[in-house]
N, C-alpha and C positions, 0 to 999 in steps of 0.2 A: 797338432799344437796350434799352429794359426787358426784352424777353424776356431776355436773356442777363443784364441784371443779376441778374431773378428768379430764375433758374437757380442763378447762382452764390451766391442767397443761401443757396440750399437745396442748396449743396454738390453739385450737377451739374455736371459732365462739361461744356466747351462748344468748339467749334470757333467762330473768328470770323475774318472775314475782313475787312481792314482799308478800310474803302472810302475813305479819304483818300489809297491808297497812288498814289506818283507816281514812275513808271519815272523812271530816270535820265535818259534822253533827254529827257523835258519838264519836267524839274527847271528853273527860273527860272537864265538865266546869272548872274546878279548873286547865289547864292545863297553864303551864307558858310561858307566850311568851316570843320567845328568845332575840329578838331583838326591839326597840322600833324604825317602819318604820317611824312616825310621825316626830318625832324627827328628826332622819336623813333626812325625805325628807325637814322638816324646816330649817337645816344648810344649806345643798346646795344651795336654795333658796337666804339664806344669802351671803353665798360665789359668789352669781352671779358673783357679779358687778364687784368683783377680778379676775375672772375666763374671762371676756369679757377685762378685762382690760391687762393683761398678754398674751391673746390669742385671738388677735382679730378676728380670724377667727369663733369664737363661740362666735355669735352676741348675742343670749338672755343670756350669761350665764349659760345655761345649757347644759352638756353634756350628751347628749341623741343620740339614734341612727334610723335611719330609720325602719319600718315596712312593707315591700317589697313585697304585692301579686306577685305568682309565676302563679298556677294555679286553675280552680274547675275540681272538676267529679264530681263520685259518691261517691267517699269516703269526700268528702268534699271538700274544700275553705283551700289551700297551701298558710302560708308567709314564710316568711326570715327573722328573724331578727338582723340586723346585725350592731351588735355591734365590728362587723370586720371594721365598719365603724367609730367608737366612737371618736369624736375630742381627740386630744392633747396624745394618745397614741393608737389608731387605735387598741384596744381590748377589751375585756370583763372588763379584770385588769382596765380598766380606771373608772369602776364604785366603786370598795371596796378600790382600788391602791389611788386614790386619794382622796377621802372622809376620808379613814386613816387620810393621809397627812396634808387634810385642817383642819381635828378634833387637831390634835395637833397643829399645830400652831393656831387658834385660845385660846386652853388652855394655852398656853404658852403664847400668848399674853394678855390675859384676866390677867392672874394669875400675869403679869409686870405691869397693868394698863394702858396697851396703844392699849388700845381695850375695850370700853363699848358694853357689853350684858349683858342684865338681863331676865334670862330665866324663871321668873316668869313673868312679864309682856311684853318680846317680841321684848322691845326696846333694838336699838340696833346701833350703826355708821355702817356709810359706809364704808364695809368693802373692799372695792377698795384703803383704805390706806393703806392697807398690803401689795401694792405693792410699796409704799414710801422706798426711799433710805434707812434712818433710822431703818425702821422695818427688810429690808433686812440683815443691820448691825445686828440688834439683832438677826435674826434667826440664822445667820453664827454661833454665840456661843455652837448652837447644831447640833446633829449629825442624820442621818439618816440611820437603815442596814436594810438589807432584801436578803433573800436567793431565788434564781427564777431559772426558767427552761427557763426564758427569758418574757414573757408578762409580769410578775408583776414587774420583774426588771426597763422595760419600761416603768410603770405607777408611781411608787415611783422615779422612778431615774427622770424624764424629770419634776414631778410634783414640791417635791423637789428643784432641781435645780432651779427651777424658783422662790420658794419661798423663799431663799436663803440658806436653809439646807445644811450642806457638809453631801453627801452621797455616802454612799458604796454599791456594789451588789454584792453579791457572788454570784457565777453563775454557775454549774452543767454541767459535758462534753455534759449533751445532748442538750443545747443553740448553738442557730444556732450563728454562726460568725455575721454578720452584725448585731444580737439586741447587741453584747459588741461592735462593732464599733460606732454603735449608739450611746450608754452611754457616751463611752470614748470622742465624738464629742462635750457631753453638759454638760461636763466638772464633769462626775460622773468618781468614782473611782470603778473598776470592779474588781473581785477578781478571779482569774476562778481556779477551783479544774476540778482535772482527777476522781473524783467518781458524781455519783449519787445527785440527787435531796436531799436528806435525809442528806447525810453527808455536801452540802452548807449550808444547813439550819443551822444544829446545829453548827457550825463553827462559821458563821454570828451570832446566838443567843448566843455563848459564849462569844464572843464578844466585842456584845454588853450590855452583863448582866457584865463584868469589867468595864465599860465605864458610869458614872451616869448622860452622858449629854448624850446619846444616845438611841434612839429612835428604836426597832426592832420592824418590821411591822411580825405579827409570820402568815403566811399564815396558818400555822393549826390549830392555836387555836384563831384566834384573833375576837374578837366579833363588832368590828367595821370594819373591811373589810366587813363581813358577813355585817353588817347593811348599809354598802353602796351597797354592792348587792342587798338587800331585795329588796329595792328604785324600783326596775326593774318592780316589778310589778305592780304597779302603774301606770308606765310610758306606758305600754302596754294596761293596759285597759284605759286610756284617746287615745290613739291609735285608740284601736278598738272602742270604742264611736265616734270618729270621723268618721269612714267606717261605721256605725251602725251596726256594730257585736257584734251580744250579746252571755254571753259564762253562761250556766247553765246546767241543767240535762238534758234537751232536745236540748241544743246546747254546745256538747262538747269541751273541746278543750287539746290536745295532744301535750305535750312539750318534744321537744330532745334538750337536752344538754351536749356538752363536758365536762369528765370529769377527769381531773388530781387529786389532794389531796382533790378537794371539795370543795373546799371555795366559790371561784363563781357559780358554778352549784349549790350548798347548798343554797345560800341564794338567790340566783333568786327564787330556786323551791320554798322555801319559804316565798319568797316577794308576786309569785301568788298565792299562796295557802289563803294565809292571805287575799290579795286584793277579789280572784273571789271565794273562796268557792267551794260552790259544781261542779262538772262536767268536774273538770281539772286534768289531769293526766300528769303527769312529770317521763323523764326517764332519763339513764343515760347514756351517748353511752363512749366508753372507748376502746383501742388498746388491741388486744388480748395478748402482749407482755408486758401491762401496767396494768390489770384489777384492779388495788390497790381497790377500791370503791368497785367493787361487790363480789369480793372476801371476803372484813369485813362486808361486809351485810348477804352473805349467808351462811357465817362459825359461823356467829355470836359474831365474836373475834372482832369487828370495827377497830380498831388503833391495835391490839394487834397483827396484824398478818400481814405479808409485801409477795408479789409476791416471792420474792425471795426463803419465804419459802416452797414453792412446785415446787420449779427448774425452775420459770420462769425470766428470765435474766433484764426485763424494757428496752430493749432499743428497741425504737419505732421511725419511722416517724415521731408522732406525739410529736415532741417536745414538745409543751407544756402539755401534755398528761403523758410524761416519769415520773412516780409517783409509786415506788413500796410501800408505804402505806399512808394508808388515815388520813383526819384528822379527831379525836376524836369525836372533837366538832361536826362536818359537819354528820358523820355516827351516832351519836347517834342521830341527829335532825333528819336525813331523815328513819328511823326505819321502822317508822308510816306514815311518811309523802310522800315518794317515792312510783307510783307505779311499779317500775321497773328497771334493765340494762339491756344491751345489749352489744356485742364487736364485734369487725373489726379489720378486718385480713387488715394491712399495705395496700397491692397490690390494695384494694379498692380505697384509699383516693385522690389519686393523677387522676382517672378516674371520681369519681364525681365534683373534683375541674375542670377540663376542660369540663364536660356537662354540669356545673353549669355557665362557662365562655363562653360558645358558647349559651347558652339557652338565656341569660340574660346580659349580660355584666357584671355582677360580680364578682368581684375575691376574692376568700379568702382561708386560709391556710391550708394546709395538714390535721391540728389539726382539725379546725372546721368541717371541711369535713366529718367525722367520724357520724355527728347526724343524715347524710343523710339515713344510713342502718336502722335507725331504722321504718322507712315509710314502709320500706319491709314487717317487724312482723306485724305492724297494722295495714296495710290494706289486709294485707293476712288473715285477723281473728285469728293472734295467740295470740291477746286480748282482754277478755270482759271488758266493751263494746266495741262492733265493732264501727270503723265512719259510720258515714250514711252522705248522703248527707248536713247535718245539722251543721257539723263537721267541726274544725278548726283544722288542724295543722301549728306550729309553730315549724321551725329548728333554732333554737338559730348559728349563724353564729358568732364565738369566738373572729376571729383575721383577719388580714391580708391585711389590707390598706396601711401599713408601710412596707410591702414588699419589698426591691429593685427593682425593674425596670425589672433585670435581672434576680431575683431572681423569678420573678412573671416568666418571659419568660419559663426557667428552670423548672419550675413545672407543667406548664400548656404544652410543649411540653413532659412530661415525661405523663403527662396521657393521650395525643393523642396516646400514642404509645401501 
């Protein structure tokens, strides 16, 4: 355990491998599920008709994202999943960011009477009226905060705003410029602090804990972001049923994901875990400057212990990534459930976002960029089990369709270089 702390104090590169991890199979029956997927994959369902009707360009109403073969070898059958693609906020945040969103205004609608569900038998109105004048009037009455590094600002602020919520984002020195020009364009209210991820938060959640019309989307502890993550999994294996890719003990499958405070790495890892069971390994890739996640895993402190305290600074490339401690919730789920992190040294990220963009026409952001290192560990054997031919991996792709124009040029000439 010291060794890797030492490492990471000193801004090293580290591969870990999780030795508390507990296959599904020997997982305790009595264990409690944290989030109920059913549930949440049933509201979105519901929310279609409102979600195709405010954003016409997501025809079925669902926001989902592509599943992109890369390539095969020996070590397996390469996708992409890119939720860098994601309608209506072009990132990962657009899956917990807005299922937040639609959860509460539906309660609030429900709880006024101008909204029938009855979640014992199912029934339910069209809930494409919730984009009627009137209801917009009523949502105006309440308020929306949330504290971001910039992607989940994008997901609550644009979601929100359209469902007529007045909201605020408090926003951390390490938000890139164009996501607060963006907010301020669709008429959200931006708040930007000179500190850290950590101190927007608790700002924002003070708040909006004075405020009893105000709604705080708490990225660390909130159990329904988590439960619109979960949703992911799901959504991947109706996917791979389509390709007829089947993922079990003899066809593994290998998940990297970006990781900031947790929340959507946390509840994807455990959206598949839940959906595919045995034979799925999930890790966590993280900015050597940011390592918040593997550092409360392998100190065993989870939340209790922040980058800062072994002298390392959080400021990262990897904006959305800038997270000097984890959340609670997310670290104590992934214990057992995780089997693995890894970190990436900055100088990387910006050279696979341009082989990534020359290979494929894809473009996604600095942050996402980060999953790519972990293909290195295992396919080089520094995990049992190894891939075999047999083998699926999956680079979860975070953000980056919303990019500026310029901004895309900018990043993709900085990792030709």
């Amino acid at each position: 355990m010291a060794d890797y702390i030492d490492k990471m104090a000193n801004y090293e590169e580290i591969f870990w491998i999780n030795p508390d991890f507990v296959p599904p199979a020997e997982e305790p029956q009595n264990t409690e599920k944290i989030v109920d997927i059913d549930d949440a994959e049933a509201r979105l369902a519901r929310f279609a008709p409102f979600i195709r009707r405010m954003f016409p360009e997501v025809e079925d109403g669902i926001i989902e994202s592509p599943l992109t073969a890369l390539k095969s070898n020996e070590d397996g059958r390469f996708f992409l999943k890119q939720d860098s693609h994601l309608p209506i906020s072009g990132s990962i945040k657009a899956r917990g960011g807005i299922y937040e969103v639609l959860k509460l205004a539906e309660t609030l609608a429900v709880e006024a009477g101008l909204l029938h569900w009855n979640p014992d038998t199912g029934e339910h109105d069209d809930y494409a009226k919730l984009g009627d004048p009137e209801m917009k009037e009523f949502f105006s009455k309440y308020k929306v905060a949330v504290g971001s590094t910039g992607n989940l600002g994008l997901s609550i602020g644009i979601i929100s705003a359209a469902i007529g919520f007045e909201v605020t984002v408090h926003m951390s020195a390490d938000a890139r410029q164009w996501k607060k020009d963006m907010l301020r364009s669709k008429g959200v209210t931006v708040v930007e602090y000179p500190d850290d991820y950590e101190a927007a938060v608790a700002q924002g959640r003070r708040e909006a804990q004075a405020d009893p019309t105000c709604h705080f989307v708490d990225d660390e502890n909130s159990l329904d972001l988590f439960a619109g993550y979960s949703v992911a999994g799901r959504r991947l294996k109706k996917q791979l049923d389509a390709l007829g890719v089947t993922v079990d003990e003899e066809h593994r499958m290998y998940v990297y994901l970006p990781c900031g405070v947790g929340g959507a790495p946390g509840g994807v890892a455990y959206g598949i875990r839940e959906t595919f069971g045995e034979g799925v390994y999930c890790f966590f890739a993280e900015p050597t400057h940011a390592p918040c996640m593997a550092l409360g895993l392998i100190s065993g402190k989870l939340n209790s212990i922040a980058v800062g305290d072994i002298g390392i600074d959080g400021k990262t490339e990897a904006d959305g990534l800038a997270v000097g401690r984890p959340s609670g919730l997310v670290a104590k789920a992934m214990q057992t459930r995780l089997s693995g992190c890894f970190t990436v040294d900055d100088a990387k990220l910006y050279p696979y976002l341009a082989g990534l963009k020359d290979s494929t026409g894809i473009f996604i952001e600095p942050s996402a960029c980060a999953a790519f290192e972990g293909l290195k560990y295992i396919c080089d054997g520094a995990f049992a089990p190894a891939p075999d031919e047999k083998s699926i991996h999956v680079i979860w792709a975070t953000g980056g369709n919303m990019v500026p124009e310029e901004e895309k040029i900018a990043y993709y000439e900085r990792g030709k270089k």
